[in-house]
N, C-alpha and C positions, 0 to 999 in steps of 0.2 A: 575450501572451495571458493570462499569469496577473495576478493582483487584485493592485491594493494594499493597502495592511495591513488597515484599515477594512472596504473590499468583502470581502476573504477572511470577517472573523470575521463580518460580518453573514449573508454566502451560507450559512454552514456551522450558524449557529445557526439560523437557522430550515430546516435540514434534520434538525435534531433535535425539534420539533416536535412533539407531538401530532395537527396537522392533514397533517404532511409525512407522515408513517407512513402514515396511511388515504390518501394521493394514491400515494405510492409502492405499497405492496400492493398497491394494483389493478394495476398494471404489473409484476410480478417473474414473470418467466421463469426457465424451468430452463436451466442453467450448462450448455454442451459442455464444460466441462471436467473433468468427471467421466459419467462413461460407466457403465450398467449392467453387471458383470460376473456372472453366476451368483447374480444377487440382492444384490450386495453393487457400490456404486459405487467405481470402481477412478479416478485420474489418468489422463486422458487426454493424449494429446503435445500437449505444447502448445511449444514450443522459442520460445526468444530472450535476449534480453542486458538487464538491467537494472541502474539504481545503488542500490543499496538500505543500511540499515545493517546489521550485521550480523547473521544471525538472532539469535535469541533462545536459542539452545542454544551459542552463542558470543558473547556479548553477560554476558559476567559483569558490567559496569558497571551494568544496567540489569535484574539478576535480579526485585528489586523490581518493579519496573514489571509486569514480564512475568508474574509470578506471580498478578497482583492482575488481569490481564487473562486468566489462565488460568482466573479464578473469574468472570472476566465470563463468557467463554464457558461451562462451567458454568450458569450459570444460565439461560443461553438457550438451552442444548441441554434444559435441566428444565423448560422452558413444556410445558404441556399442549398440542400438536401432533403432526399426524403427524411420525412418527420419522423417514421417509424426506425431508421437508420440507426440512431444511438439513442438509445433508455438512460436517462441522465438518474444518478444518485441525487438522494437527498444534502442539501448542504450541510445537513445537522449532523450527520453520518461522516464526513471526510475524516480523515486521520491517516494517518503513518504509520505502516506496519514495519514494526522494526524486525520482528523473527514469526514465520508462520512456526506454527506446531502443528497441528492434525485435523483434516478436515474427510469431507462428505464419506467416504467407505470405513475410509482406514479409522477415523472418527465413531462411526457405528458401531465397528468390528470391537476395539478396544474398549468402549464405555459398557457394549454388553458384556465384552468379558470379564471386567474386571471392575465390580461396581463401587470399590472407591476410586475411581482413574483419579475424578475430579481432588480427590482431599489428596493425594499423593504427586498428582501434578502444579498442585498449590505449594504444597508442604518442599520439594524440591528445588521449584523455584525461587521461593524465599531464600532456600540457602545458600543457592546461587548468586539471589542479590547481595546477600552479607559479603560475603566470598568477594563477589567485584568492588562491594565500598569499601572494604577494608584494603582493596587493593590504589586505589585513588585519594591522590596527596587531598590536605585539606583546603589547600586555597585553588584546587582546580577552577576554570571558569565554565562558564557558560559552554553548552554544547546548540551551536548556530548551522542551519543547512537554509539554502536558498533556493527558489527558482531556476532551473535553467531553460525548459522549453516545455512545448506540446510532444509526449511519447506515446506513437501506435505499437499497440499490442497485439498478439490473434485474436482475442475476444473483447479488449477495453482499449478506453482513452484515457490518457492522465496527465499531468504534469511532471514532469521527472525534476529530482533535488539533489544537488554535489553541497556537500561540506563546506560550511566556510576555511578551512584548514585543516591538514592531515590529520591535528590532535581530534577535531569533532568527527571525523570517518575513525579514528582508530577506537572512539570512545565505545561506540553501536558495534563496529567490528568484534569487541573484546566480548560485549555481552553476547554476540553471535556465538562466537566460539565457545564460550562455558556450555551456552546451553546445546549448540549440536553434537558437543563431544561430552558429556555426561554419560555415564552407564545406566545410569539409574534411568534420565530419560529417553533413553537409548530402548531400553526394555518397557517402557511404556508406550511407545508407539512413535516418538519424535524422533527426525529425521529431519537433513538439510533436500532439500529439491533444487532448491533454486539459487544462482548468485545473486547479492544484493543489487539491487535496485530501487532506491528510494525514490517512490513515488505516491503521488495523491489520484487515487483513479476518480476522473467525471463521471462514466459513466459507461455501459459496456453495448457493446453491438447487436441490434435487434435484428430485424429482418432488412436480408442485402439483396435489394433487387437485381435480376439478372441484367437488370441494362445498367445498371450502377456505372457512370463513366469514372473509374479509379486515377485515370490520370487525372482527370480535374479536381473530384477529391483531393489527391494528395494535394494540389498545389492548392486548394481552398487553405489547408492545413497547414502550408507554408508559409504564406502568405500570414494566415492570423499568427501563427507564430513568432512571424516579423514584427507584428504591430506589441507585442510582447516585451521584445529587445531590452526596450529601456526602463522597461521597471523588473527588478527581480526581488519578490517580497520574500523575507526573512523568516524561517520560522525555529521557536526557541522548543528543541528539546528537552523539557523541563521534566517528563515524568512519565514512565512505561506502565502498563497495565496488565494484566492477564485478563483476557475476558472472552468471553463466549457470545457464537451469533449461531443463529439457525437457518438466515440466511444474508443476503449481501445489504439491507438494508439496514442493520440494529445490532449492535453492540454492548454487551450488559456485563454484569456482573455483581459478586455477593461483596457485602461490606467487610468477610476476612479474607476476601480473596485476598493475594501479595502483589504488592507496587515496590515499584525503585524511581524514588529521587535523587536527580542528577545532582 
């Protein structure tokens, strides 16, 4: 299902677009995943298992990056907008999801069915990571993805990320592929949904006024993405995770859960 290297950076740059903004705004819906609470929007349960890198509040390789992306957000919480508009995440919270696995139903359904999902969706993936290091030379380098722009979504904002070269898109592609075409996790509940899309989401869409002027939006949107342009910060894919959230704000995990170093 996912692109190859080519189709990836063409699909994503022109989601950065100035035309793509005013297409997308007229379609962004408010996020369930944050809920009204006494005036203030609270995480809503959201539960499931994802492979992510590791946030950004443990991520000391990658402090850089995440700081320069903590002033992106910043500034797009500073457009002149309703306030309630976008529910911005926690900086601590940012990371890269490299491969969803199973969330809010399908997540329920299988963890009560089967109450070791957890030690078997551990146990799996581990083998999957031997599997892929033993497939990768020893003097491989670094796997590098950068900045490219501000990407709207139906329910979130984010920054969207292209490969510094095909090897670092093919590197995440290959772990894609072991794990969406496994039997094993096939029968545990894991499924591909989505093409990749590497991105870091700000923060998702709260209440959208019916006077909302979307074309000014979009071009707020444009605009700071301009101011963007000349810096596009680095970030070093050094280490995957398995970890579990219960909702969009917190990311955790047990100390034999299974990691893959690049």
């Amino acid at each position: 299902m996912d692109d190859n290297y080519q189709t990836y950076l063409n699909r994503v740059a022109r989601m950065t677009l100035p035309e793509s903004y005013r297409s997308q705004v007229q379609h962004i819906q408010e996020s369930s995943k944050f809920k009204p609470d006494a005036g203030v929007r609270q995480p809503a349960p959201f539960p499931g298992y994802t492979l992510i890198t590791p946030p950004a509040k443990e991520d000391t390789q990658n402090a850089a990056f995440y700081s320069q992306i903590e002033t992106y957000q910043r500034s797009l919480l500073d457009l002149p907008i309703n306030s309630d508009l976008i529910v911005p995440l926690t900086p601590a919270s940012f990371h890269l999801t490299l491969a969803d696995l199973i969330w809010d139903h399908a997540f329920i359904h299988a963890t009560e069915k089967n109450p070791q999902f957890a030690e078997e969706l551990n146990s799996c993936l581990g083998d999957l990571f031997a599997q892929y290091q033993q497939s990768r030379t020893k003097d491989t380098i670094s796997i590098s993805w950068q900045m490219l722009g501000l990407i709207v979504m139906p329910r979130a904002i984010g920054v969207c990320l292209i490969p510094k070269d095909e090897r670092c898109y093919e590197e995440i592609i290959q772990i894609r592929r072991l794990i969406y075409q496994n039997r094993k996790l096939m029968g545990l509940g894991i499924e591909q949904h989505y093409h990749f899309t590497a991105h870091i989401t700000l923060g998702y869409f709260g209440e959208i006024p019916p006077e909302l002027d979307r074309i000014k939006f979009s071009n707020q949107l444009s605009e700071l993405n301009q101011q963007w342009l000349l810096n596009f910060p680095e970030i070093l894919i050094h280490r995957a995770e398995l970890r579990k959230f219960d909702n969009m704000t917190h990311y955790y995990r047990q100390p034999n859960w299974t990691s893959l170093d690049f």
